[in-house]
C-alpha positions as CSV (number, residue, x, y, z in Angstrom):
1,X,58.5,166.8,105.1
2,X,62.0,167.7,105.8
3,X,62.9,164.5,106.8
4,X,61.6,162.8,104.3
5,X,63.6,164.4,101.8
6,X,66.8,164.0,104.0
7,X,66.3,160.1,104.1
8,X,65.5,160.2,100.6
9,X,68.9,161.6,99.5
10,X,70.7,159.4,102.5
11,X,69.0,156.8,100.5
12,X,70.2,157.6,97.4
13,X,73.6,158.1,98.4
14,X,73.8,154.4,99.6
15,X,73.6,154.9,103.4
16,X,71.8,151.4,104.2
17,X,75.1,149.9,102.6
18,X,77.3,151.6,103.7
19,X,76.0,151.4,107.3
20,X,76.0,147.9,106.9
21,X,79.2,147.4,105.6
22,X,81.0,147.3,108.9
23,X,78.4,145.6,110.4
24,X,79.5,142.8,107.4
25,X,83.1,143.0,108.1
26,X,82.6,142.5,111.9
27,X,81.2,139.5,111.8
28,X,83.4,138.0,109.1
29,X,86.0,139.4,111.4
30,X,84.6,137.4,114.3
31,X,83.7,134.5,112.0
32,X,87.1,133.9,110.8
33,X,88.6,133.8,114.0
34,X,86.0,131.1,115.4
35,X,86.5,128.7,112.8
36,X,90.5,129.2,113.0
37,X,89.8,128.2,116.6
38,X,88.2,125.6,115.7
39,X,90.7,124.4,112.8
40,X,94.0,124.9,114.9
41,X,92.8,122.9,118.1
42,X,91.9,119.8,116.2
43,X,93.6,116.8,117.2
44,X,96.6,115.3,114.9
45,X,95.7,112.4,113.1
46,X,98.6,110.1,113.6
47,X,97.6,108.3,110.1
48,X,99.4,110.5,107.9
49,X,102.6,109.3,109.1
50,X,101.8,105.7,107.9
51,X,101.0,107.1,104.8
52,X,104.2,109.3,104.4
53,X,106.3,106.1,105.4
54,X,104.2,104.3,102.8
55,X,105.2,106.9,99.8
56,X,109.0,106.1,100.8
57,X,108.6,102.6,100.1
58,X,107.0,103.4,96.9
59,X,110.0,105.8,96.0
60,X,112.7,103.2,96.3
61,X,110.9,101.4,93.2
62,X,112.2,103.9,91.2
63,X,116.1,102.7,91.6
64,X,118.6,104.1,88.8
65,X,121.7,102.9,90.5
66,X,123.4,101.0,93.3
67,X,126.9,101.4,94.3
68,X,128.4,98.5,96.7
69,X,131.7,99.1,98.8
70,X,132.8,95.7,100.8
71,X,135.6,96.9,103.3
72,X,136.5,93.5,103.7
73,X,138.9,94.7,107.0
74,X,135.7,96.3,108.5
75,X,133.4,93.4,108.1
76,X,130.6,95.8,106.6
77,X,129.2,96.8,102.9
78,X,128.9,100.1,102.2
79,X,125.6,101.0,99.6
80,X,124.6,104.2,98.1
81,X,121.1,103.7,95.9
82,X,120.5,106.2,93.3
83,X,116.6,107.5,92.8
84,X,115.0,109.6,89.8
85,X,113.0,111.1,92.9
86,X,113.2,114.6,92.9
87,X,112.9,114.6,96.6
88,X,115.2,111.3,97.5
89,X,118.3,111.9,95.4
90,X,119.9,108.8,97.1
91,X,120.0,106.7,100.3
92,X,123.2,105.7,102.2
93,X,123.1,101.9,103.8
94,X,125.5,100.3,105.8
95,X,125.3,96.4,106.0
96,X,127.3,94.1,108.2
97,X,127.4,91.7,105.1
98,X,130.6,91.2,102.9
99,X,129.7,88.3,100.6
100,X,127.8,89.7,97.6
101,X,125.1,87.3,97.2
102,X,124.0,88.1,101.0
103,X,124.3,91.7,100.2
104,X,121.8,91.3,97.3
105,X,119.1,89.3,99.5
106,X,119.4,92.0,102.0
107,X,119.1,94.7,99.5
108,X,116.2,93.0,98.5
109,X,114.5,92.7,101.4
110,X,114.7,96.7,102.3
111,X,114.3,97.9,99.1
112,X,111.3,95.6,98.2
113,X,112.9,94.8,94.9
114,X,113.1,91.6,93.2
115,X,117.0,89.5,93.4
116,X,117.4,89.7,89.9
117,X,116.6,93.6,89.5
118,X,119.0,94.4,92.6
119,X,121.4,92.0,90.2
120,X,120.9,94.4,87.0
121,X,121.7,98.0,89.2
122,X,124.1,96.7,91.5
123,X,127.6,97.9,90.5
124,X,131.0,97.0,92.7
């Protein structure tokens, strides 16, 4: 009879919780460190690099300004494109190009702009 009454007051006091509760936490303990096992030796995809090289190119379409220096004594233009990127204030090219109209094809091809909109930001 006396233990009867003994469980029923461990029972009312919560002991099946809070017997359990570190039995809980233990396995969450042991839980969480199998799965970040299992997250931090995953392979690298190498993908995301393509992508990240992709967003770039897509960044240079948002062009606020292109300044040209031809050194004609050095034989090289000198090309610093503005961006409204908050990330890619601006990019610093050096071409080995000193007549303008070759210097807005090739600006064309790297920046995958159109001639005529190199032709509206290009300033000398």
């Amino acid at each position: 009879m006396r233990q009867l009454q003994l469980f029923q007051v461990l029972r009312s006091i919560g002991f099946v919780f809070w017997l359990s509760l570190p039995l809980v936490g233990l396995v969450f303990w042991l839980g969480s460190g199998f799965v970040g096992d299992r997250i931090l030796s995953r392979t690298y995809d190498n993908k995301k690099y393509l992508q990240a090289e992709q967003s770039a190119r897509q960044t240079m379409k948002r062009i606020v300004a292109i300044k040209v220096e031809i050194r004609q004594q050095d034989g090289v233009s000198l090309v610093n494109v503005k961006t409204d990127n908050s990330v890619l204030k601006s990019i610093m090219f050096e071409f080995p190009v000193t007549e303008p109209s070759q210097l807005e094809t090739t600006l064309s091809q790297e920046l995958g702009l159109p001639r005529d909109r190199i032709k509206e930001l290009i300033r000398y």
